[in-house]
N, C-alpha and C positions, 0 to 999 in steps of 0.2 A: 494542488492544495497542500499545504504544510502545517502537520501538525506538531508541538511541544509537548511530552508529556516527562512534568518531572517528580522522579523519586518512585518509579513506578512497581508497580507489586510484584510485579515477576515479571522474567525477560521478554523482550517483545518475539523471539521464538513462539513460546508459551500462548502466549494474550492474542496472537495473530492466527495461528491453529485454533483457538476455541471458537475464534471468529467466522470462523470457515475459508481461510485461507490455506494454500498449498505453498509450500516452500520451494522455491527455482532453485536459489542458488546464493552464494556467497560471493560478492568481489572483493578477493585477497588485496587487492590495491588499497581499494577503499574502506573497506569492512562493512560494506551495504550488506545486509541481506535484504532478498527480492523474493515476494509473494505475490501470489493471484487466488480471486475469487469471481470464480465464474455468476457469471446475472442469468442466465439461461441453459438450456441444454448443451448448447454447440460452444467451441472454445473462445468465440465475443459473441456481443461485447463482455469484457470481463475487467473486475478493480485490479489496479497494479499498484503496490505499494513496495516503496524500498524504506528501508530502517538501520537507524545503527542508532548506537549506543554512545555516549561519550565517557570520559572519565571520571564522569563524576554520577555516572550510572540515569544522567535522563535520556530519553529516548526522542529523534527528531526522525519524522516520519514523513514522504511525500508518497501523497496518495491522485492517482488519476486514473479515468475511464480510457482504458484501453477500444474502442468501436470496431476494429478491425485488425485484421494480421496486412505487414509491412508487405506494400505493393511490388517492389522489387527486389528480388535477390541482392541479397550483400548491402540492402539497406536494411535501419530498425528503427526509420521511422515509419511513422504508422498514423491513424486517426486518433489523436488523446483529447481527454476532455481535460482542463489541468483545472480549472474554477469551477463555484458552485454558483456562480451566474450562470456559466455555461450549460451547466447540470443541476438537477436539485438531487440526485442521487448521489452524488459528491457531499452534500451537504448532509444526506441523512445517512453515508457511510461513515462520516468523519462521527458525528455524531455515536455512533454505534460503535466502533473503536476505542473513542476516548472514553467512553461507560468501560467497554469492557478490561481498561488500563486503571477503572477507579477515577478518572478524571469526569467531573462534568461541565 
């Protein structure tokens, strides 16, 4: 699921911690930053979202339901959910992000 959010109040760092997100990582390549937010006790299912910024400061967000850790070594794919047909959890995280960006 792909969300737009433009002109946004503070960095998506920021907006994505309040959310209850945890920060993985940075790809120097791409300038994605990659977060997770765990749904349960154990590390899945959990929301995986990457973000980045462009230059003109909106932020473009893909957010999917991680189900499970990738079945084979030196793979990284895995079970996602990428739509809110698929999930309606999709639907009411995107939902709750873009509140917490100031968008509704």
């Amino acid at each position: 699921m792909r969300l737009n959010i433009e002109q946004p109040n503070d960095s998506p760092l920021n907006v994505l911690r309040r959310s209850g997100y945890a920060f993985l990582r940075k790809d120097d390549r791409t300038g994605e930053l990659s977060f997770v937010k765990r749904v349960s006790n154990g590390d899945y299912p959990r929301f995986h979202v990457y973000a980045k910024q462009d230059e003109k400061g909106n932020v473009q967000i893909s957010l999917h339901l991680d189900q499970k850790k990738a079945s084979y070594e030196g793979v990284t794919a895995h079970s996602g959910e990428y739509e809110s047909s698929e999930n309606k959890w999709l639907a009411q995280e995107a939902e709750t992000i873009k509140k917490e960006f100031g968008q509704s």
